[in-house]
PyMOL Python script that loads the backbone (N, CA, C, O; Angstrom):
from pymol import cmd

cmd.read_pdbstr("""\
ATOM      1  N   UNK A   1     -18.221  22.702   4.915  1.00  0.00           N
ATOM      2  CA  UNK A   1     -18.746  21.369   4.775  1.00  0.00           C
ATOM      3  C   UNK A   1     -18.014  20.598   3.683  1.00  0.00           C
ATOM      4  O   UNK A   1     -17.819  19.384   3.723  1.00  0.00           O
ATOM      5  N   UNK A   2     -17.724  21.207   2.950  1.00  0.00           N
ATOM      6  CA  UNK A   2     -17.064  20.543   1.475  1.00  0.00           C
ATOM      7  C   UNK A   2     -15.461  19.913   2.037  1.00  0.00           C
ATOM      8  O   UNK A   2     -15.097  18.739   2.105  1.00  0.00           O
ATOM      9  N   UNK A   3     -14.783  21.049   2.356  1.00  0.00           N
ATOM     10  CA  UNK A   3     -13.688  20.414   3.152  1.00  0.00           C
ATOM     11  C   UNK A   3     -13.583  19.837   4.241  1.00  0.00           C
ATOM     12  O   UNK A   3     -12.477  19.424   4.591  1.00  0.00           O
ATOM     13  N   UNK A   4     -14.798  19.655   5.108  1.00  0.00           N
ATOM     14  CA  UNK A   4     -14.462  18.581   5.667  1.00  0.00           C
ATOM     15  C   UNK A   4     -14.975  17.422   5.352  1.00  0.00           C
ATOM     16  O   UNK A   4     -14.775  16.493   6.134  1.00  0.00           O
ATOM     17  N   UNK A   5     -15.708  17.204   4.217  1.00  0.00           N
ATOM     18  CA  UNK A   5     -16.094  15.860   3.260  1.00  0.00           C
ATOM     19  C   UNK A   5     -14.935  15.043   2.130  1.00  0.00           C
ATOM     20  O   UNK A   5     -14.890  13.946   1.573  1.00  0.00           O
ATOM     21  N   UNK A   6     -13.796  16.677   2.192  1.00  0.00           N
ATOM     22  CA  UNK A   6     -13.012  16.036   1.023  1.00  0.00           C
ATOM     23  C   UNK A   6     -11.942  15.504   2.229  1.00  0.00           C
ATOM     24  O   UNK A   6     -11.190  14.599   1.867  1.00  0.00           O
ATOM     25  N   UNK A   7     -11.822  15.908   3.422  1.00  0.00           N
ATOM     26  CA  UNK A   7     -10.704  15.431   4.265  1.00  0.00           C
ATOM     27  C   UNK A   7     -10.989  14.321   4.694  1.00  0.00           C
ATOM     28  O   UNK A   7     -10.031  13.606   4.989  1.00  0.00           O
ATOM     29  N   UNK A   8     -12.514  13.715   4.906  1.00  0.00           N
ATOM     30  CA  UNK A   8     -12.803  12.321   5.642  1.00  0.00           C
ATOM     31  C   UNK A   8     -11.968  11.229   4.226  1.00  0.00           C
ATOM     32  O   UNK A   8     -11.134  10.329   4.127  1.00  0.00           O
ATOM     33  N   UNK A   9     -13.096  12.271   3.134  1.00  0.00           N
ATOM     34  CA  UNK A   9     -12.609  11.375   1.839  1.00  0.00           C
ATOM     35  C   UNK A   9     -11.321  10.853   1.559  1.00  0.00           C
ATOM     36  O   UNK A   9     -11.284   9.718   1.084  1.00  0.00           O
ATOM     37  N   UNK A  10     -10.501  11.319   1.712  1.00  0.00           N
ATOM     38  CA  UNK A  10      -8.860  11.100   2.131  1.00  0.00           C
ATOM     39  C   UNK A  10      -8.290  10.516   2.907  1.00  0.00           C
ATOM     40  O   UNK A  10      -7.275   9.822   2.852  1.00  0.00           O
ATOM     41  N   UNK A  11      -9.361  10.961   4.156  1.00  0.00           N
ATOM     42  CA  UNK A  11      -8.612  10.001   5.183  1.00  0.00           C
ATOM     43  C   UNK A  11      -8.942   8.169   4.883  1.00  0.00           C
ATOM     44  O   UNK A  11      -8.061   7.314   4.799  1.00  0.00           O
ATOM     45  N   UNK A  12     -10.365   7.942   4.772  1.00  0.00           N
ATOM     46  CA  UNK A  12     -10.684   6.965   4.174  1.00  0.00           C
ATOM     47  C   UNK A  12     -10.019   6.319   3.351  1.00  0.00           C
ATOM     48  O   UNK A  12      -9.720   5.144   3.564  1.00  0.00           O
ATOM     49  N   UNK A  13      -9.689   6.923   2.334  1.00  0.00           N
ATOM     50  CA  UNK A  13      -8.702   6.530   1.265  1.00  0.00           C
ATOM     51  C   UNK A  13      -6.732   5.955   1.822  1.00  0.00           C
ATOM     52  O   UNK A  13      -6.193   4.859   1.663  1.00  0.00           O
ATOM     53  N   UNK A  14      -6.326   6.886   2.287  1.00  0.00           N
ATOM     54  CA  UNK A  14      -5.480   6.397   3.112  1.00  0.00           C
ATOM     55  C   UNK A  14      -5.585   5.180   3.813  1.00  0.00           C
ATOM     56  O   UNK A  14      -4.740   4.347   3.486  1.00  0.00           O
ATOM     57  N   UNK A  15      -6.071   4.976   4.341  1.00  0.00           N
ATOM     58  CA  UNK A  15      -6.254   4.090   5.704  1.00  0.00           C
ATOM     59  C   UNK A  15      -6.883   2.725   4.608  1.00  0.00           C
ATOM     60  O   UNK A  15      -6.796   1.573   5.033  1.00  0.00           O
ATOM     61  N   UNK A  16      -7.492   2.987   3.227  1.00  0.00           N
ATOM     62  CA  UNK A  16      -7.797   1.881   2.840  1.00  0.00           C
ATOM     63  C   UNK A  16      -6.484   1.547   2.016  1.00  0.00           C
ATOM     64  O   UNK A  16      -6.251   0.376   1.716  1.00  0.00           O
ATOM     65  N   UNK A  17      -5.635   2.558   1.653  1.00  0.00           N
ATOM     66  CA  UNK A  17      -4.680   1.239   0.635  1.00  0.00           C
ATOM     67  C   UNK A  17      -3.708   1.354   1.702  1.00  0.00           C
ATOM     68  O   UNK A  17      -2.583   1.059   1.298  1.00  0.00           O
ATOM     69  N   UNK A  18      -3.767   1.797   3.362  1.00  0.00           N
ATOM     70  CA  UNK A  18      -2.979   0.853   4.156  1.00  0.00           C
ATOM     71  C   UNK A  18      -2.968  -0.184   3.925  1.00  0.00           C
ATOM     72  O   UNK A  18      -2.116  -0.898   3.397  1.00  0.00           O
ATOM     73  N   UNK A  19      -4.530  -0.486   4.542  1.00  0.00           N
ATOM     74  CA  UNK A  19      -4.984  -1.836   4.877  1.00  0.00           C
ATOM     75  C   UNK A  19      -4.251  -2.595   3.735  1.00  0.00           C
ATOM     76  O   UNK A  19      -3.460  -3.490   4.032  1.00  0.00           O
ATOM     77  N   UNK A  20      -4.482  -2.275   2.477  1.00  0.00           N
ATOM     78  CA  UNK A  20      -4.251  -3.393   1.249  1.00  0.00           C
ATOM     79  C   UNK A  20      -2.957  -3.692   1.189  1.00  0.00           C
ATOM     80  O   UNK A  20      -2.513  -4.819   0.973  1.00  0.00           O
ATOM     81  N   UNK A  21      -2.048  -2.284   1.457  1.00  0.00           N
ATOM     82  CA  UNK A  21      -0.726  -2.712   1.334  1.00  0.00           C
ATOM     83  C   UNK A  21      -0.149  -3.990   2.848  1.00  0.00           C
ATOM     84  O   UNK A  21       0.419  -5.078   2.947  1.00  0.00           O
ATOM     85  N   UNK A  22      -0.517  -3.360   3.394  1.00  0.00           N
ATOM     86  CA  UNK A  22      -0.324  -4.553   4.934  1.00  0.00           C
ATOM     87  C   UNK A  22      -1.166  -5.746   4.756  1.00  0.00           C
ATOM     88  O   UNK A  22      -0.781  -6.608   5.545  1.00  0.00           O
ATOM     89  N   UNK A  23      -2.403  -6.251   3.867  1.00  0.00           N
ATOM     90  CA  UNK A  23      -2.652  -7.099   3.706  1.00  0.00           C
ATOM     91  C   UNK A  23      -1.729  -8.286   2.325  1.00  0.00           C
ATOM     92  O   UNK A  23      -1.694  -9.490   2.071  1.00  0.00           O
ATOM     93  N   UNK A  24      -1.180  -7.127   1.827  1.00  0.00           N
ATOM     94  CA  UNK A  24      -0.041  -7.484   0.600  1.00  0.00           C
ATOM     95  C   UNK A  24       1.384  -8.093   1.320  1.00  0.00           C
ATOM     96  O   UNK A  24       2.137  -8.967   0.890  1.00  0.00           O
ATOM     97  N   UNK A  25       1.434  -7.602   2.098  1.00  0.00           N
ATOM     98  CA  UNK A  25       2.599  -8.132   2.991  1.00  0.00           C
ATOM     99  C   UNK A  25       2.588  -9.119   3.784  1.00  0.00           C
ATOM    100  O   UNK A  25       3.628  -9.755   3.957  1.00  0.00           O
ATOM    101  N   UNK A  26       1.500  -9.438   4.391  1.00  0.00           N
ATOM    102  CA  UNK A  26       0.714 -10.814   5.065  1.00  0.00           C
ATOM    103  C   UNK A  26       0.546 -11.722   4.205  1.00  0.00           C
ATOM    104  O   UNK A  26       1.039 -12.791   4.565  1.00  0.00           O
ATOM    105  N   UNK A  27      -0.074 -11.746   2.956  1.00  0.00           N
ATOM    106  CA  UNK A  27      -0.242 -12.800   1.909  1.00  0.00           C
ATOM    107  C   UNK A  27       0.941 -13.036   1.229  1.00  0.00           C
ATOM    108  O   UNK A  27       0.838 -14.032   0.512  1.00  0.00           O
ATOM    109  N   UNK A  28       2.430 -12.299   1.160  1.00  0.00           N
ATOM    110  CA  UNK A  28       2.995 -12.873   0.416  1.00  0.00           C
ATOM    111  C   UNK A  28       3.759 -13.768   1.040  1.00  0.00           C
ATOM    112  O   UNK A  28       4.778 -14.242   0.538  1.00  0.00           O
ATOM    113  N   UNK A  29       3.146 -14.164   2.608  1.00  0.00           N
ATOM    114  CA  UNK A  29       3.877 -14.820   3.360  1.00  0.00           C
ATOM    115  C   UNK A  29       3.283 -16.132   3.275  1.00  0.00           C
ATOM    116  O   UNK A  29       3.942 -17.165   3.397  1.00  0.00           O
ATOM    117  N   UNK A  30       1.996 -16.094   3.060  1.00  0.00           N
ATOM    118  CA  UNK A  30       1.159 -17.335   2.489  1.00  0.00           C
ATOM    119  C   UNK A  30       0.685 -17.555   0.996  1.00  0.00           C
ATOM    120  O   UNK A  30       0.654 -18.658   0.450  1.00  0.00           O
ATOM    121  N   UNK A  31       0.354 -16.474   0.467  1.00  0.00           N
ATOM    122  CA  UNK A  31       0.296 -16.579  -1.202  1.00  0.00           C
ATOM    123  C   UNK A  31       0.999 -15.825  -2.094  1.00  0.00           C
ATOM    124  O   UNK A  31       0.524 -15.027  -2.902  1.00  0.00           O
ATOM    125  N   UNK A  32       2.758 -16.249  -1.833  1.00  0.00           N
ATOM    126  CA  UNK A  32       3.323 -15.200  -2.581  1.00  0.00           C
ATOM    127  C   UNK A  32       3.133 -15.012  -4.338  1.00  0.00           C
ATOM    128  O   UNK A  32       3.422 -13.940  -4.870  1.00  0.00           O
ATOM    129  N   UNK A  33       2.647 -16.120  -5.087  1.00  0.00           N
ATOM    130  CA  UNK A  33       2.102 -16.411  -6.493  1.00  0.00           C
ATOM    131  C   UNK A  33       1.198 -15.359  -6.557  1.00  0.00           C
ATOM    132  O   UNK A  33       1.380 -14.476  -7.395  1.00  0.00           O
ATOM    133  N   UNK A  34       0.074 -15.310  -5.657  1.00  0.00           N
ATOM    134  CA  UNK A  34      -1.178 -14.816  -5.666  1.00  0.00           C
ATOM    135  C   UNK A  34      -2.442 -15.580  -6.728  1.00  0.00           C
ATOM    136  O   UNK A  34      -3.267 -15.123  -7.519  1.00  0.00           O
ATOM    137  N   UNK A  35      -2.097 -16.894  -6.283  1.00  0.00           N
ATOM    138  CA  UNK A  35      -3.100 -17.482  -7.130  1.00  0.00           C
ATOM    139  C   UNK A  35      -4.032 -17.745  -6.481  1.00  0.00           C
ATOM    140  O   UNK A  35      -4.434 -18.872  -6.772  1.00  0.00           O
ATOM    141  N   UNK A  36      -4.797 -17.122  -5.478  1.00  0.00           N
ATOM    142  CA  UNK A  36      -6.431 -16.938  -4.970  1.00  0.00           C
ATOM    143  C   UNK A  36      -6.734 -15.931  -5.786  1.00  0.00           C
ATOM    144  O   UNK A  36      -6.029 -15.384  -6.633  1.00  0.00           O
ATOM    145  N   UNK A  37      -8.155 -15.668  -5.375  1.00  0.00           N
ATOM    146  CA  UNK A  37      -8.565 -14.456  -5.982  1.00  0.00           C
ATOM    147  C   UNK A  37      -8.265 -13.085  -4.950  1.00  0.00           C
ATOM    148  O   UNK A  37      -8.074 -11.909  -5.258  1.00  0.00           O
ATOM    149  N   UNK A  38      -8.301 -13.659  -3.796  1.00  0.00           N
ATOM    150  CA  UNK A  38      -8.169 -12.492  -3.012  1.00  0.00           C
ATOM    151  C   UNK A  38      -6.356 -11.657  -2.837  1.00  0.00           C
ATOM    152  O   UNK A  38      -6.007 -10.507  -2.572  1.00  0.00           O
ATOM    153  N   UNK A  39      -5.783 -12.609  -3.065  1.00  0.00           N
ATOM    154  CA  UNK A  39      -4.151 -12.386  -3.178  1.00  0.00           C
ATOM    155  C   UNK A  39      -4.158 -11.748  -4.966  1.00  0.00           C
ATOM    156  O   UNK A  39      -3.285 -10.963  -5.337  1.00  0.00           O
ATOM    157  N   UNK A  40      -5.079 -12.155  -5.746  1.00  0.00           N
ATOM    158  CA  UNK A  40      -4.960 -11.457  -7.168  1.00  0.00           C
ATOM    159  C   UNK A  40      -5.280 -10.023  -6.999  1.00  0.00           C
ATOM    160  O   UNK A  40      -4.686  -9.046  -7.455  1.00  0.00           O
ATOM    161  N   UNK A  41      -6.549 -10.100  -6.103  1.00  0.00           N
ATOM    162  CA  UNK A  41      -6.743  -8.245  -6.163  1.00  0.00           C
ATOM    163  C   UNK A  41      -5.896  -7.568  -5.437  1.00  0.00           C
ATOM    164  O   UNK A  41      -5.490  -6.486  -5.862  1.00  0.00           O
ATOM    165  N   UNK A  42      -5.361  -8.185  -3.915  1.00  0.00           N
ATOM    166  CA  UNK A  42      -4.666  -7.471  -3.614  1.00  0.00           C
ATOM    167  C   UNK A  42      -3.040  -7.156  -4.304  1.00  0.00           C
ATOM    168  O   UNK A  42      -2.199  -6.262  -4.212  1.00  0.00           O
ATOM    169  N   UNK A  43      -3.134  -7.999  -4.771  1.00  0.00           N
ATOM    170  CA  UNK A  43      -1.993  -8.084  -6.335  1.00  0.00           C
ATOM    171  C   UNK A  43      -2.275  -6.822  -7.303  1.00  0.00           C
ATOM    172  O   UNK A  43      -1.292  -6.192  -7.696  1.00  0.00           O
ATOM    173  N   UNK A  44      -2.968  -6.606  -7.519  1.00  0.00           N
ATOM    174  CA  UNK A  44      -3.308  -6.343  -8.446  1.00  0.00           C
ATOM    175  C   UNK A  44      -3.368  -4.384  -8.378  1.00  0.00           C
ATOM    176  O   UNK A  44      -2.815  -3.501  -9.034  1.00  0.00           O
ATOM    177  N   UNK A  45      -4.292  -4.396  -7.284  1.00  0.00           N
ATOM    178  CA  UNK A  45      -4.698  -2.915  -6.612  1.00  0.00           C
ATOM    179  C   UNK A  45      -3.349  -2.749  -6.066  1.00  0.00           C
ATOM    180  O   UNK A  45      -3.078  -1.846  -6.857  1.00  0.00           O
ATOM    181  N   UNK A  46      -2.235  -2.867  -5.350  1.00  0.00           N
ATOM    182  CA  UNK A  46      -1.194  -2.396  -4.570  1.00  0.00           C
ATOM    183  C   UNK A  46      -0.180  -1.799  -5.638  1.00  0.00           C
ATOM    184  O   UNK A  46       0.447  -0.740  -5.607  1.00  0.00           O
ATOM    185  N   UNK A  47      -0.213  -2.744  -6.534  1.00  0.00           N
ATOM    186  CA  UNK A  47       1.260  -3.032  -7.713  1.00  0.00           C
ATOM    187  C   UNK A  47       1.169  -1.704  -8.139  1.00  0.00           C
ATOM    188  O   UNK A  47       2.299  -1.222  -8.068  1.00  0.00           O
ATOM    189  N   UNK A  48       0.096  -0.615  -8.683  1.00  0.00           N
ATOM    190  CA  UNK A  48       1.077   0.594  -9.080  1.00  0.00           C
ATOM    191  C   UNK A  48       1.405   1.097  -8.038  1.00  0.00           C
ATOM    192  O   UNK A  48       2.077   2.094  -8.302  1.00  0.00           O
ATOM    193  N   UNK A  49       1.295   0.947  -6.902  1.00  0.00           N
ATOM    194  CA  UNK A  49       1.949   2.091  -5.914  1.00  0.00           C
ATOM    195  C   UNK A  49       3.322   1.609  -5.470  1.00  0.00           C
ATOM    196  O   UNK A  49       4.205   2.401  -5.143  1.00  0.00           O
ATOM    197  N   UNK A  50       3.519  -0.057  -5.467  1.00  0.00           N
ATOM    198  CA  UNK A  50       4.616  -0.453  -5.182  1.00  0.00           C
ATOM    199  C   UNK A  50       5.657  -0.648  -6.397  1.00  0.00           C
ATOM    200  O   UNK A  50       6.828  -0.492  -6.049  1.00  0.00           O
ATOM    201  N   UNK A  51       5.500  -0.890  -7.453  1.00  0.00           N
ATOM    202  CA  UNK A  51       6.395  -0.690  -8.702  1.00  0.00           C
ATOM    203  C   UNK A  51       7.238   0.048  -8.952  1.00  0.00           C
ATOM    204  O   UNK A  51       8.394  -0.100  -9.349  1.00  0.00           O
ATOM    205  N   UNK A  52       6.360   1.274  -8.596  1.00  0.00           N
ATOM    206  CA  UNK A  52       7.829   2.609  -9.179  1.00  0.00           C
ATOM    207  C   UNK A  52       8.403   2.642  -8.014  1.00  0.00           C
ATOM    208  O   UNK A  52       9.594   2.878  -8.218  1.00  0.00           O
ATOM    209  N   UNK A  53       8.149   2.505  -6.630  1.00  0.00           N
ATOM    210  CA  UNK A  53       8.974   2.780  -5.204  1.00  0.00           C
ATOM    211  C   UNK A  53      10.069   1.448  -5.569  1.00  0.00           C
ATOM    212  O   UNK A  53      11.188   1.861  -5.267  1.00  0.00           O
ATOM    213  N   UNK A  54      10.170   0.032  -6.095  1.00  0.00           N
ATOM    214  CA  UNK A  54      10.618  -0.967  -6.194  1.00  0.00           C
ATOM    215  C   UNK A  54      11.549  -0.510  -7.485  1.00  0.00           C
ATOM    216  O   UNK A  54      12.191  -1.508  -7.812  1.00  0.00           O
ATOM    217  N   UNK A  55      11.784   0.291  -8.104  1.00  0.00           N
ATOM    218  CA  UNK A  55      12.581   0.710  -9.404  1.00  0.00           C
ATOM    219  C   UNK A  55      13.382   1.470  -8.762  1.00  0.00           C
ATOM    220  O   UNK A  55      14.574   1.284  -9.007  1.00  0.00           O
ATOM    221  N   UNK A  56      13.059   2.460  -7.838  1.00  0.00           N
ATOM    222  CA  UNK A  56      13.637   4.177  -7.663  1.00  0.00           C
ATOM    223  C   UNK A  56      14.615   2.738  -6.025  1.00  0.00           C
ATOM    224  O   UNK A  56      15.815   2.961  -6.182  1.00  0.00           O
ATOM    225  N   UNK A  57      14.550   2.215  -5.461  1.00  0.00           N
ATOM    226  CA  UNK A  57      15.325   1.241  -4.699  1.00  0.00           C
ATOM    227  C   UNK A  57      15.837   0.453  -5.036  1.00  0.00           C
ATOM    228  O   UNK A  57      15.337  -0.395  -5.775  1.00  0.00           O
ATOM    229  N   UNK A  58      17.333   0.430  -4.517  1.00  0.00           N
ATOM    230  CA  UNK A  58      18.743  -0.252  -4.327  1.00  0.00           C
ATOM    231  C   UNK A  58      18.193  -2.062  -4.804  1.00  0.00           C
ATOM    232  O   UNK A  58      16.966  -2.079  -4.696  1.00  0.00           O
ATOM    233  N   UNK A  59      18.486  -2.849  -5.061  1.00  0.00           N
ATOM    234  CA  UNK A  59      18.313  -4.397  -4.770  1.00  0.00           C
ATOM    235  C   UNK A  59      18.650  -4.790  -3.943  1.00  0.00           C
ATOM    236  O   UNK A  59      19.816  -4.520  -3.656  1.00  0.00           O
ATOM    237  N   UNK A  60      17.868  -5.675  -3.020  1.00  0.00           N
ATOM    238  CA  UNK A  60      18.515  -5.440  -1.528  1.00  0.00           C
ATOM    239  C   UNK A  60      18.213  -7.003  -1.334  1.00  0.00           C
ATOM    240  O   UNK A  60      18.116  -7.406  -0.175  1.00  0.00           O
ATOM    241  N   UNK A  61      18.023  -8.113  -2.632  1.00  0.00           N
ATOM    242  CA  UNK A  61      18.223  -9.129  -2.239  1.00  0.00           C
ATOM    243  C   UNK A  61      16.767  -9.883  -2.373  1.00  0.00           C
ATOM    244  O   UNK A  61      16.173  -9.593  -3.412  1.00  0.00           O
ATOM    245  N   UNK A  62      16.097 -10.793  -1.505  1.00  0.00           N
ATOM    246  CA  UNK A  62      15.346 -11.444  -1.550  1.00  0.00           C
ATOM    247  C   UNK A  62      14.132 -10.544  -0.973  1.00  0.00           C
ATOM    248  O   UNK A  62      12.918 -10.705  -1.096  1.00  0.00           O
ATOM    249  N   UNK A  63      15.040  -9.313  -0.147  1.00  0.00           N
ATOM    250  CA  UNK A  63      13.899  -8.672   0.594  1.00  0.00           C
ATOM    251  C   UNK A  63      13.339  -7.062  -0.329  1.00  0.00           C
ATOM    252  O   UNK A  63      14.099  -6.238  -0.838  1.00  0.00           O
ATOM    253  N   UNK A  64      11.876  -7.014  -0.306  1.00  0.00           N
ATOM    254  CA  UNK A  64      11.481  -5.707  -0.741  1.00  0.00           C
ATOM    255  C   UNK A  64      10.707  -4.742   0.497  1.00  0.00           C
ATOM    256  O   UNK A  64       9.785  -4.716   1.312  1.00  0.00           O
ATOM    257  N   UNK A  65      11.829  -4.013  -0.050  1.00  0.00           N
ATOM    258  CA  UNK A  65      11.683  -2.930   0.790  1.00  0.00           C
ATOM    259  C   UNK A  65      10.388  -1.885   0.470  1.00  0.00           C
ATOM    260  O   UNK A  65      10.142  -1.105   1.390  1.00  0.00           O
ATOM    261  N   UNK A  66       9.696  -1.805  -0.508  1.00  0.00           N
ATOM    262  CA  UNK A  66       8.834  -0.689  -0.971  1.00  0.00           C
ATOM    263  C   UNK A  66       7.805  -1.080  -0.103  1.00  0.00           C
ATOM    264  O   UNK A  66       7.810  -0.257   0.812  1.00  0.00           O
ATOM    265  N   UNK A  67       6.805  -2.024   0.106  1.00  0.00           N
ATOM    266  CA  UNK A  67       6.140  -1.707   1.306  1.00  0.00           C
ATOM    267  C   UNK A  67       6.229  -0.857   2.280  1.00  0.00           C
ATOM    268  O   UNK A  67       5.428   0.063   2.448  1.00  0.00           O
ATOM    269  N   UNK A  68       7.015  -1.048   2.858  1.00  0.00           N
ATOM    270  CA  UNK A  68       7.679  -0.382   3.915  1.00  0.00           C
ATOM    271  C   UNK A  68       7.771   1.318   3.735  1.00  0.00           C
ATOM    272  O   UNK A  68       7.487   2.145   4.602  1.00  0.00           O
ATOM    273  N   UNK A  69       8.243   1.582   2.373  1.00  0.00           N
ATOM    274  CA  UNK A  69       8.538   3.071   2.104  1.00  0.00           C
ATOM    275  C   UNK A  69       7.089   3.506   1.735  1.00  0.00           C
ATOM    276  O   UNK A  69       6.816   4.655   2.084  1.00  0.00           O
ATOM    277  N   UNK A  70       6.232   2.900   1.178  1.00  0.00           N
ATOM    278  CA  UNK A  70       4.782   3.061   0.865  1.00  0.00           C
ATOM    279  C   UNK A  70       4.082   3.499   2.376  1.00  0.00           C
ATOM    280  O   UNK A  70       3.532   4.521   2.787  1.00  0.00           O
ATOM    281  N   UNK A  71       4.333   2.469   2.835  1.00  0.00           N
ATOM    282  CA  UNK A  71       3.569   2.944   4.345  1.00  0.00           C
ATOM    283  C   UNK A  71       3.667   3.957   5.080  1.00  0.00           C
ATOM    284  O   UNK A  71       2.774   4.679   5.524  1.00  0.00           O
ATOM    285  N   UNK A  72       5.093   4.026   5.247  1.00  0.00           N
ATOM    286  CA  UNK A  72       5.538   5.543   5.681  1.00  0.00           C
ATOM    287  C   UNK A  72       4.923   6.703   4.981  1.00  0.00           C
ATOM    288  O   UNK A  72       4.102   7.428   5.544  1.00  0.00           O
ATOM    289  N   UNK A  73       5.350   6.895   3.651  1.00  0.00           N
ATOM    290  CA  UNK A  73       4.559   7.980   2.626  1.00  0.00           C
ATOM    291  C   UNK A  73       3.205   8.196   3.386  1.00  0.00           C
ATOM    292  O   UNK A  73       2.907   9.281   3.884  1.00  0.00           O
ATOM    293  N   UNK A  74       2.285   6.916   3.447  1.00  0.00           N
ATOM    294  CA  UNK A  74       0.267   6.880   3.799  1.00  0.00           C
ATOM    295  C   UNK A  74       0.907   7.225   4.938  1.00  0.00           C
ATOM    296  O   UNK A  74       0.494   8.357   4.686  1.00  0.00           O
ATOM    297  N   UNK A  75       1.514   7.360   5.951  1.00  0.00           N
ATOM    298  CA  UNK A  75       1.354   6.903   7.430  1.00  0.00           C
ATOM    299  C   UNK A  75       1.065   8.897   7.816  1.00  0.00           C
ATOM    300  O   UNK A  75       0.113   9.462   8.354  1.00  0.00           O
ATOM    301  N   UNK A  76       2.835   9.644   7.035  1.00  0.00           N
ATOM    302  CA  UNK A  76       2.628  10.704   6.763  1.00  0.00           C
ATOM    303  C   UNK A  76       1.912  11.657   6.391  1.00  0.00           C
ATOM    304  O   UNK A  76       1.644  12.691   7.002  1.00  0.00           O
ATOM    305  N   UNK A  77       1.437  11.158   4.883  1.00  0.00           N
ATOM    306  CA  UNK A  77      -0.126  11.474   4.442  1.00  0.00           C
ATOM    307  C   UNK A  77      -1.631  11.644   5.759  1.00  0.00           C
ATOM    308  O   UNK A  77      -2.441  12.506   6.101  1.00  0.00           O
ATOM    309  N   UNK A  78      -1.299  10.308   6.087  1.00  0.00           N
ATOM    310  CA  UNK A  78      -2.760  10.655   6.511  1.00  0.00           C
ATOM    311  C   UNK A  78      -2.317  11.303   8.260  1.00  0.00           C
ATOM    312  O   UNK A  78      -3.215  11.368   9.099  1.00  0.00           O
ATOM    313  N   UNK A  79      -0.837  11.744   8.623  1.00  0.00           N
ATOM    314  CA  UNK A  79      -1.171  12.909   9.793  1.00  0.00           C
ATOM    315  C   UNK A  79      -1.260  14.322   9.145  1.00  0.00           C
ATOM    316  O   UNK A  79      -1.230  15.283   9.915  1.00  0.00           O
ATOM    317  N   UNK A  80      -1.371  14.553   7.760  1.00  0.00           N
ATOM    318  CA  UNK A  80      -1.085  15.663   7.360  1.00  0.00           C
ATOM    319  C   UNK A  80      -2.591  16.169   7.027  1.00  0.00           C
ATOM    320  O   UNK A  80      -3.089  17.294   6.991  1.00  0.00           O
ATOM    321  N   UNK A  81      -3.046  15.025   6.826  1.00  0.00           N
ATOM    322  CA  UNK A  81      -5.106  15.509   6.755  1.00  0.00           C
ATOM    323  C   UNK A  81      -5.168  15.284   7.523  1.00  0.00           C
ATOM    324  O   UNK A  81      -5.552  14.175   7.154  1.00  0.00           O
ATOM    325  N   UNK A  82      -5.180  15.161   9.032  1.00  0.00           N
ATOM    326  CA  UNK A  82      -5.560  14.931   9.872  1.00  0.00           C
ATOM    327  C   UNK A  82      -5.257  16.307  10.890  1.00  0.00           C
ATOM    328  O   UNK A  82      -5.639  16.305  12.060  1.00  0.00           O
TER     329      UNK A  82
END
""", "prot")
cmd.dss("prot")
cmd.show_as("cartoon", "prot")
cmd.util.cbc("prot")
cmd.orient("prot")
């Protein structure tokens, strides 16, 4: 019972800083500042996971790539609890 409470727990977790990171990628197409409140949290909650992936990558210009490598990582993650 425990492990399968800590695996939902995970999976949950996954699938929620998908969502945030793919909602981070949608808003910076409309609030790239992030001066709502809702573009602040999602600002806010994503940035340590995307920071160090955005350091350890090439400069590739106007475009950031760490989303992208973030997602993959969760996408992986969550077939591996699964």
């Amino acid at each position: 019972m425990g492990a399968a409470f800590l695996a939902n727990f995970l999976r949950f977790l996954v699938v929620g800083l998908w969502l945030l990171i793919l909602a981070r990628v949608i808003l910076s197409w409309i609030d790239p500042t992030g001066r709502g409140p809702i573009s602040a949290f999602v600002i806010q909650t994503t940035e340590p996971l995307l920071a160090p992936v955005r350091r350890l990558l090439p400069k590739t210009g106007m475009f950031d790539l760490s989303p992208l490598i973030v997602l993959l990582v969760l996408g992986a993650l969550m077939r591996a609890v699964a």
